[in-house]
C-alpha positions as CSV (number, residue, x, y, z in Angstrom):
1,X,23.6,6.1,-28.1
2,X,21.5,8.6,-26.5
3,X,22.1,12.2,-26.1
4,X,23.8,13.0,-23.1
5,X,21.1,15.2,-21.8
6,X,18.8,11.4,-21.5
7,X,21.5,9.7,-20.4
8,X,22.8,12.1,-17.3
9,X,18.4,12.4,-16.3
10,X,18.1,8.5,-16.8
11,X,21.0,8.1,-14.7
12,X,20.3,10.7,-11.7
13,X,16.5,9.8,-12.0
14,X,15.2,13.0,-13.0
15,X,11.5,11.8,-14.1
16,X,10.4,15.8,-15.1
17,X,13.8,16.1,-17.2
18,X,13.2,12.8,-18.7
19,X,9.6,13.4,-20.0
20,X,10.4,16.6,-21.1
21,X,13.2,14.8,-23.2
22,X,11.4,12.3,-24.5
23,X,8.3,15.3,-25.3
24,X,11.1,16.8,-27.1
25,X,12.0,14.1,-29.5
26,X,14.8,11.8,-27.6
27,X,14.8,8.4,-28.6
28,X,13.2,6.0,-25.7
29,X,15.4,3.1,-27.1
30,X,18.6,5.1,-27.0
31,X,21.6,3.2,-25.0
32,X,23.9,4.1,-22.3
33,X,27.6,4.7,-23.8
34,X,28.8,3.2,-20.7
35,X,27.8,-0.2,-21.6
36,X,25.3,-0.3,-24.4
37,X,22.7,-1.2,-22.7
38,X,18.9,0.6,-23.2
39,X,18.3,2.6,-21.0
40,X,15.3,1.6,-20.4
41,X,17.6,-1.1,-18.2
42,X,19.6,1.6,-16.3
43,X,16.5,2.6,-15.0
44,X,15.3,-1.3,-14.2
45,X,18.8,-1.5,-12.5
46,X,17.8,1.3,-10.7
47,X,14.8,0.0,-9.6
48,X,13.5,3.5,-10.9
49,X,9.8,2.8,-11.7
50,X,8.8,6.2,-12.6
51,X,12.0,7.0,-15.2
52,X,11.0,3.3,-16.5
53,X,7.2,4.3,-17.0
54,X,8.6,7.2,-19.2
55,X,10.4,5.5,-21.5
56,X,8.0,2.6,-22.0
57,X,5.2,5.4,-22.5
58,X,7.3,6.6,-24.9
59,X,7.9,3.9,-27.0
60,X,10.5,1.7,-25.0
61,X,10.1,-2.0,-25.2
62,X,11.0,-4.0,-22.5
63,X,11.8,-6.9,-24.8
64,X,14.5,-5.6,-26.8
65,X,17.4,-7.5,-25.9
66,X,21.4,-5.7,-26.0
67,X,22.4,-8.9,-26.3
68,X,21.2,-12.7,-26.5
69,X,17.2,-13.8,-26.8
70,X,14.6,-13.3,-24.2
71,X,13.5,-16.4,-22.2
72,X,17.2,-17.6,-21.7
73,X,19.4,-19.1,-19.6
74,X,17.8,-18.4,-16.5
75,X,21.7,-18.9,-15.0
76,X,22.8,-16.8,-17.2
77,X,24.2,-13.6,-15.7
78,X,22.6,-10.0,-16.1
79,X,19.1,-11.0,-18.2
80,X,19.4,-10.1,-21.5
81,X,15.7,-7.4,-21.8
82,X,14.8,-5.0,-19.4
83,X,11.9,-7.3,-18.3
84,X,14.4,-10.5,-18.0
85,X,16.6,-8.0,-16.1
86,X,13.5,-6.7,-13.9
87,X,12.7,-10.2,-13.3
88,X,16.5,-11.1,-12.2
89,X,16.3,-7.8,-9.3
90,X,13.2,-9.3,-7.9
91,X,10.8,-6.3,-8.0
92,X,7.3,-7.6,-8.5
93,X,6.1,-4.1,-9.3
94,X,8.4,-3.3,-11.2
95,X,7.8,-6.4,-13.4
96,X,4.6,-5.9,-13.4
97,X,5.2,-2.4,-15.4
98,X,7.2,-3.7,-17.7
99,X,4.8,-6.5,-18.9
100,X,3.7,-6.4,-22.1
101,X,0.2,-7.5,-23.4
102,X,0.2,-11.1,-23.5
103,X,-0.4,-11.1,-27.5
104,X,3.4,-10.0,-27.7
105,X,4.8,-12.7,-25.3
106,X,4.4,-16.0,-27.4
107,X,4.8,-19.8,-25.3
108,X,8.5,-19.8,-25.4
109,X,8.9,-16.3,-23.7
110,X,6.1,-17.0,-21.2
111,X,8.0,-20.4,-20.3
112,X,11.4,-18.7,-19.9
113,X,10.5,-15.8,-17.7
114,X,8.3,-18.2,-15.4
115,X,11.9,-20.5,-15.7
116,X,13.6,-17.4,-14.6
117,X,11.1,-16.5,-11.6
118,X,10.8,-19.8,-10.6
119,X,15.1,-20.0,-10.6
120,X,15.1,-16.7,-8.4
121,X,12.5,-18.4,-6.1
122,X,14.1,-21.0,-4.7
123,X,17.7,-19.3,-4.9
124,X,19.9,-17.4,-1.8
125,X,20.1,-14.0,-3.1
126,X,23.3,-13.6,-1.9
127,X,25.0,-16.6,-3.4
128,X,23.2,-16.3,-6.7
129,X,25.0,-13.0,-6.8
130,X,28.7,-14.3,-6.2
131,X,27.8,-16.5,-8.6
132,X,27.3,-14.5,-11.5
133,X,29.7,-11.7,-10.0
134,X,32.5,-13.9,-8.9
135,X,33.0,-11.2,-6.4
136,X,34.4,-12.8,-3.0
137,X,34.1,-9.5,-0.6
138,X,31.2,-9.2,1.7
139,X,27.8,-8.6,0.9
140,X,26.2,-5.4,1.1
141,X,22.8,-5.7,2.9
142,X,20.4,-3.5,3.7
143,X,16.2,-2.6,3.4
144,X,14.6,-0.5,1.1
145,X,10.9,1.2,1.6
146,X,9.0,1.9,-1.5
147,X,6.2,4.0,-0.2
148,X,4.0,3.9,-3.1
149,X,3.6,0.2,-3.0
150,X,3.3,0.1,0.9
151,X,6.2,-2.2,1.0
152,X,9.5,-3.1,1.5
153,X,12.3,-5.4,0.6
154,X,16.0,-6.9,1.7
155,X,18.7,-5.5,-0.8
156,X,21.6,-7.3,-1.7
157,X,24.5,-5.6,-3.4
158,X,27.9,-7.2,-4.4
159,X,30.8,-6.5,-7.1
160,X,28.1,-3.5,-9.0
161,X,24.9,-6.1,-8.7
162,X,22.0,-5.6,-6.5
163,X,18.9,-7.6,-5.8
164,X,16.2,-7.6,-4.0
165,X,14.2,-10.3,-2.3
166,X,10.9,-10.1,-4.0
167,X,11.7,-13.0,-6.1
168,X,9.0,-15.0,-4.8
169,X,6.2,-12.2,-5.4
170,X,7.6,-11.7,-8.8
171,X,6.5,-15.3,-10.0
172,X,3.4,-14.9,-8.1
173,X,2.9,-11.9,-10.6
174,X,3.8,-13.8,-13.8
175,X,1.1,-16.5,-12.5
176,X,-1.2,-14.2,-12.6
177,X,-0.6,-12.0,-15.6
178,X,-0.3,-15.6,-17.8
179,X,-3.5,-16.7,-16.0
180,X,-2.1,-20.0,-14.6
181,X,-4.1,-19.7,-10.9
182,X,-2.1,-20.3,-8.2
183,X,-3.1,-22.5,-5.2
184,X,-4.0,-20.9,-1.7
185,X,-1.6,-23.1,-0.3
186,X,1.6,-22.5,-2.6
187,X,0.4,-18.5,-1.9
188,X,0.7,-18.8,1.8
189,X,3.8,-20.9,1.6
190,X,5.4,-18.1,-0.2
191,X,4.4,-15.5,2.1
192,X,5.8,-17.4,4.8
193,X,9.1,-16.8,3.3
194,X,8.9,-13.0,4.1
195,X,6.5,-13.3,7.2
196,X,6.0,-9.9,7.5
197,X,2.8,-7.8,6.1
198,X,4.8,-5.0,4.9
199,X,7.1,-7.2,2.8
200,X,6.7,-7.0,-0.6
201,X,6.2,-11.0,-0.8
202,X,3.6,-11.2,1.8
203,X,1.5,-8.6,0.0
204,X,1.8,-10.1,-3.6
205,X,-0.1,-13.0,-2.4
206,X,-2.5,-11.3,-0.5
207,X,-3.3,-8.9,-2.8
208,X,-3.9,-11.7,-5.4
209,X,-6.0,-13.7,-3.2
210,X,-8.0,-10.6,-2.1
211,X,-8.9,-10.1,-6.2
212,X,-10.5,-13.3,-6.1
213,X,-13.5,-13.0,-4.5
214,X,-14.6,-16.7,-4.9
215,X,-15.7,-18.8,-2.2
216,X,-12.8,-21.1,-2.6
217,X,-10.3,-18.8,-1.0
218,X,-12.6,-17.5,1.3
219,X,-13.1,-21.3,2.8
220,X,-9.3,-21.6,2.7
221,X,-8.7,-18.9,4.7
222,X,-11.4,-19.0,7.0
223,X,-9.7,-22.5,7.8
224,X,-7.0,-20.8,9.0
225,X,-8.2,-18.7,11.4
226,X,-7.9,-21.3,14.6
227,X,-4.5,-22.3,13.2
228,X,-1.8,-22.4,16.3
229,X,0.2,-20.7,14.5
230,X,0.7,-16.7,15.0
231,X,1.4,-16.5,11.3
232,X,-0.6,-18.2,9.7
233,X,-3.5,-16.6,11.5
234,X,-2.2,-13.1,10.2
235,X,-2.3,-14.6,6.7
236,X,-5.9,-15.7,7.0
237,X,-6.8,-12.1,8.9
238,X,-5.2,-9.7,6.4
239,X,-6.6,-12.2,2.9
240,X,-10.4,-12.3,4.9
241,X,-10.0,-8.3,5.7
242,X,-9.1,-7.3,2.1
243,X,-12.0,-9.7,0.8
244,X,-14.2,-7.7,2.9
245,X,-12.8,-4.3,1.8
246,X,-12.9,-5.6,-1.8
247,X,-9.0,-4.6,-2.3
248,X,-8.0,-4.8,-6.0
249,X,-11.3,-3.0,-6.6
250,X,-13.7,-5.5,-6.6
251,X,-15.8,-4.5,-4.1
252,X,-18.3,-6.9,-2.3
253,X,-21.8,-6.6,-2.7
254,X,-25.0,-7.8,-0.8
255,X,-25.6,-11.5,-1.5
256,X,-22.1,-12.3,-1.9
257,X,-20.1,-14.7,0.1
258,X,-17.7,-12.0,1.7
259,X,-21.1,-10.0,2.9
260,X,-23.0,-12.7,3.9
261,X,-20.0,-14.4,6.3
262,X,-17.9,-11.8,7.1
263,X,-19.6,-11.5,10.1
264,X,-19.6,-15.1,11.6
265,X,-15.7,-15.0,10.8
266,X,-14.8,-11.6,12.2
267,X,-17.2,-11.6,15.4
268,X,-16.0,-14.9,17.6
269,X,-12.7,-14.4,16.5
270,X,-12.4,-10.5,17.6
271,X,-13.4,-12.0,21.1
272,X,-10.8,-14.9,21.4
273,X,-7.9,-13.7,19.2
274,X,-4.2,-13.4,21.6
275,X,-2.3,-12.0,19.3
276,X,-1.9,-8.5,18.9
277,X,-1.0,-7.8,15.2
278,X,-4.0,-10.5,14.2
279,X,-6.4,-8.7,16.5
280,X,-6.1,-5.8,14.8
281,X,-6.4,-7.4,11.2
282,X,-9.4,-8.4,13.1
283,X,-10.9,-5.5,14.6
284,X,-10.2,-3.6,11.1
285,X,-12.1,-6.3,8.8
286,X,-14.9,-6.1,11.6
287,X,-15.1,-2.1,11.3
288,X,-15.8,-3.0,7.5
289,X,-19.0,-4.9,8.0
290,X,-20.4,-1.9,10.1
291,X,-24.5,-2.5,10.4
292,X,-25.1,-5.0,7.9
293,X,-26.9,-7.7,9.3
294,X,-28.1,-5.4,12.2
295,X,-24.2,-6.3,14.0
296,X,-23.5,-2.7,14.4
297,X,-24.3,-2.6,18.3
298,X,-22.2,-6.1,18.3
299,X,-19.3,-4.5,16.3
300,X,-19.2,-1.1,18.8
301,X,-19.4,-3.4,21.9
302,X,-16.4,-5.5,20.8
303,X,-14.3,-2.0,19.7
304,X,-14.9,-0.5,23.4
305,X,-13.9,-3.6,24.7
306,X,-10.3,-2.5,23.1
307,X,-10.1,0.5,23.8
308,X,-7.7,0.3,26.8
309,X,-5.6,-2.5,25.0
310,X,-1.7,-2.4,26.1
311,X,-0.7,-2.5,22.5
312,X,-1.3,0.6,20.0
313,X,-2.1,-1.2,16.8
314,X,-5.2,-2.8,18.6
315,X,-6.0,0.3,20.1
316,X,-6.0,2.4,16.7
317,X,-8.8,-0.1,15.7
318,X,-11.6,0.8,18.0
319,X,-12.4,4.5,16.4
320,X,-13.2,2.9,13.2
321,X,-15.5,-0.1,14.7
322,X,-17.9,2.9,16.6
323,X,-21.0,3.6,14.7
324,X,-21.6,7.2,13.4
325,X,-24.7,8.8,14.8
326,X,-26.9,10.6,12.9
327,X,-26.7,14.4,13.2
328,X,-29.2,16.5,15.6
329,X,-28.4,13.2,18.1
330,X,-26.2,12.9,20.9
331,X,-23.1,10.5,21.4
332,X,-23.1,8.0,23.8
333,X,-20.9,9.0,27.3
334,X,-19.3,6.0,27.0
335,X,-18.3,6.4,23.4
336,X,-17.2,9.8,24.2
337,X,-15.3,9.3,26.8
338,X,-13.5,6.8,25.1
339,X,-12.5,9.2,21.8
340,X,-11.5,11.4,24.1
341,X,-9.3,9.1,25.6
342,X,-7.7,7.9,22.4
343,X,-7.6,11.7,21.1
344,X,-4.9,12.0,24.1
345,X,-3.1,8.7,23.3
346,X,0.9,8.5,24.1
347,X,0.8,6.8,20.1
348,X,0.5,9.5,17.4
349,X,-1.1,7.0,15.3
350,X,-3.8,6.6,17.2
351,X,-4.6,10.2,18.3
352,X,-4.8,10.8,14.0
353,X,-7.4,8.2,14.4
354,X,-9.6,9.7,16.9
355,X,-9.1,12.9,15.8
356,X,-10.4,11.8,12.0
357,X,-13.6,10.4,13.8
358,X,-14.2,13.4,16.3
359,X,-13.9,16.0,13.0
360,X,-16.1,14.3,11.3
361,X,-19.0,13.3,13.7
362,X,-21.6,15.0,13.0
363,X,-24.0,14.7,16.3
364,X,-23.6,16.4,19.6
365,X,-20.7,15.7,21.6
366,X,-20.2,18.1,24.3
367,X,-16.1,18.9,24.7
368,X,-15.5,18.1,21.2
369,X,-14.0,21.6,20.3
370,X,-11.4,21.6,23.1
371,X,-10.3,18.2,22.3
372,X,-10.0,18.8,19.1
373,X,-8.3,22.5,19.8
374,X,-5.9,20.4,21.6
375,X,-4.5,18.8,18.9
376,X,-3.6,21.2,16.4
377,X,-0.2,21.3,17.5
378,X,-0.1,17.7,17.2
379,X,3.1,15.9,15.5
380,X,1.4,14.2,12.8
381,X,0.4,16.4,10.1
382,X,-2.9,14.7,9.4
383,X,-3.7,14.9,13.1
384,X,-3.8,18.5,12.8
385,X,-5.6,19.2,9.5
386,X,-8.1,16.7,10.9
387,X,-9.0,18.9,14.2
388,X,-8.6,21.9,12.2
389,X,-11.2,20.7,10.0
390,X,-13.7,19.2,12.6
391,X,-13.4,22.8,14.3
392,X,-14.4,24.7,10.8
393,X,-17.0,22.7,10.7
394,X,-18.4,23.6,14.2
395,X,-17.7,27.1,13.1
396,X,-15.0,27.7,15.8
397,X,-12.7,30.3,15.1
398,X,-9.8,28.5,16.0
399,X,-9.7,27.4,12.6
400,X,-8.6,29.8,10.8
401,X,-4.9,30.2,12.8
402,X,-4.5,26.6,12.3
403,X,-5.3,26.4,8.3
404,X,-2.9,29.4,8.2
405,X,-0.1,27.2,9.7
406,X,-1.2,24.6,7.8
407,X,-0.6,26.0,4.3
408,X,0.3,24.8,1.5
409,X,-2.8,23.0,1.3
410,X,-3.2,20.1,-1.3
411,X,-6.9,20.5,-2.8
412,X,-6.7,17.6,-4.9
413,X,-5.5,14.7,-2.1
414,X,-5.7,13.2,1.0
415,X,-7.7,15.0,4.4
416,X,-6.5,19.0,2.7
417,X,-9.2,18.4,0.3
418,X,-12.0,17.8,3.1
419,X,-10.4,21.1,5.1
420,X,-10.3,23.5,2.3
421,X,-13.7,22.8,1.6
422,X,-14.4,23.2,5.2
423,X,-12.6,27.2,5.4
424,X,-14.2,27.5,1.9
425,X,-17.7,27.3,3.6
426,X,-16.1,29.1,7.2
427,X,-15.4,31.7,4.3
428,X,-18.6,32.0,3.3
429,X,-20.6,32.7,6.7
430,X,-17.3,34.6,7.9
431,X,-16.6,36.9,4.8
432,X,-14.4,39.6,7.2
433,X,-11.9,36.3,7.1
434,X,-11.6,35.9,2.9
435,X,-8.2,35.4,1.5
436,X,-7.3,34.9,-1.9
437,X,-5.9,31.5,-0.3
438,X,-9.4,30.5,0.0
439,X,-11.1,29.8,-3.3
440,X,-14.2,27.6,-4.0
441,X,-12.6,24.4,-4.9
442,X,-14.0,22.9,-8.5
């Protein structure tokens, strides 16, 4: 069993107490005295991804089994490894930590946990968990955000049991990871389960079709881009966008089939598309293509058209399809005016948007400063280190109160790197200003 020191920071989550633990000597395979399981499941159960990355890093293996052989039963009730277990809660991320190189998993555990994913697939959550619970009370239900991933998921919970829906994603994961390629079709079909982009479902297959980069998927979805249906045009928007934007790192190059059509895709459809949430997948894989094949003028034309769109998500495209101009020039009036307009927008969102674009435009644009001034007491955080930084780097002294208000200041992340840079250099031609705060950043 393990000290109770691991247990009680397993339990509440504590990943700093944890790694300092396991620094220390603790045993990663050590076992909860509750029920003798590793804990190395308690944090699976907990759907505790960063106390789980400790312990595997540490030596934990997510095959060892408290009981019974991996690849079993897929019926049988509470998986028998931490992986068969993260596979049973239906947390494709979560899984996919857990996975071990493929030289450990021989056929027969491959087979079992694609049995198991495919089981969960096709199963009711919430009568797969009376099931194995024999628990007759009501269900539990309720969502659950995980921010790092971008996602979220339906959680089930019933007689000390929960699940998530991920299940589909899960064996879309497995596919992958055992190299067994999925079809387009079978991908959509499981999206359309949890037809929502911010599921966790949805994204698995997007995100797997977006690594592709073959001209196979790229047909496929293209295909569905006149489809009557509202979905299954979102589908085709968001894979075709994050072909564009190379998501999964695999970044599209000149001469490749996501630069060469992107345009011919992105262009008619911007112009006909009725549906708000696809317009925007739209408008955002248009932005992407910016002046390649000289469609820049074409792109900005199709982004003002927007810009007074009754719903916000459209609207918080049409910053990022404008052109940059090149500094010593002036911006267009019309382009202006409407960044200007956007920068006062009743949606938060798309204020942060303009303001990112006004900060960092680098050619005259007469009025900037006061628009920008007028969002430092913005609600959104970003909003304001955004205008704060736009007006340090027109060397307006407005600045300097609002990095002040701003502090902490992350160096190493997100728009605080760009600002600190930004007061660093206001520092510099404003030396009566220097605070230790302000340090030349590495």
């Amino acid at each position: 069993m393990g000290s109770a020191e691991l247990v009680a920071a397993v339990r509440r989550g504590d990943v700093e107490a944890v790694r300092e633990l396991l620094d220390g000597g603790e045993d990663p395979h050590a076992r909860d005295p509750a029920d003798g399981v590793p804990l190395l499941c308690v944090a699976v159960a907990a759907y505790d991804e960063p106390v789980a990355e400790q312990l595997i890093n540490a030596g934990a293996d997510p095959l060892r089994s408290p009981g019974g052989a991996p690849g079993g039963d897929p019926g049988l009730p509470g998986g028998d490894s931490a992986l068969t277990r993260a596979v049973d809660g239906g947390c494709s991320w979560m899984v996919t930590r857990l996975l071990p190189e493929l030289v450990r998993l021989d056929a027969d555990a491959r087979a079992g946990l694609l049995a198991r994913a495919r089981y969960w697939a096709v199963s009711d959550p919430e009568t797969e968990l009376r099931r194995r619970t024999g628990a007759a009370g009501p269900v539990e239900r309720d969502t659950v955000r995980v921010d790092t991933w971008s996602s979220w998921y339906a959680r089930h919970s019933l007689g000390g049991q929960t699940v998530w829906d991920g299940h589909p994603g899960v064996l879309t994961v497995l596919e992958e990871r055992f190299r067994i390629r999925t079809s387009f079709d079978e991908l959509l079909a499981r999206a359309l389960t949890r037809p929502d982009r911010d599921h966790g479902v949805w994204s698995d297959s997007v995100v797997l079709l977006a690594t592709r980069q073959d001209e196979e998927t790229w047909a496929a979805a293209q295909a569905l881009s006149a489809h009557p249906d509202r979905l299954h045009r979102l589908f085709a928007a968001d894979v075709l966008r994050c072909l564009v934007i190379g998501f999964g790192g695999m970044f599209s190059r000149p001469g490749s089939v996501v630069y060469k059509r992107a345009p011919e895709v992105f262009l008619p459809w911007a112009l006909e598309e009725p549906d708000p949430e696809v317009l925007a997948l739209v408008l955002s894989g248009l932005s992407e293509e910016g002046d390649s094949d000289g469609n820049g003028e074409v792109v900005e034309a199709v982004g003002l058209s927007y810009a007074g769109h009754p719903d916000p998500r459209v609207r918080l495209e049409v910053p990022d399809t404008l052109r940059p101009e090149s500094a010593g020039t002036r911006v267009p009036r019309e382009k202006l005016d409407v960044l200007y307009a956007l920068a006062r927008d009743p949606e938060p969102g798309v204020r942060e948007r303009a303001a990112y674009r006004l900060a960092h435009c680098s050619a005259e644009a007469p009025g900037v400063t006061e628009v920008l001034a007028g969002l430092l007491g913005d609600e959104l955080r970003d909003t304001r280190v955004h205008a704060a930084y736009g007006l340090a780097q027109r060397d307006d002294p407005r600045c300097v109160a609002a990095w002040r208000a701003l502090r902490p200041l992350d160096a190493d992340s997100g728009p605080d790197d760009g600002l600190v840079r930004a007061m660093w250099r206001y520092e510099e031609r404003h030396p009566e200003i220097a605070e230790p705060e302000i340090a030349e950043p590495e």
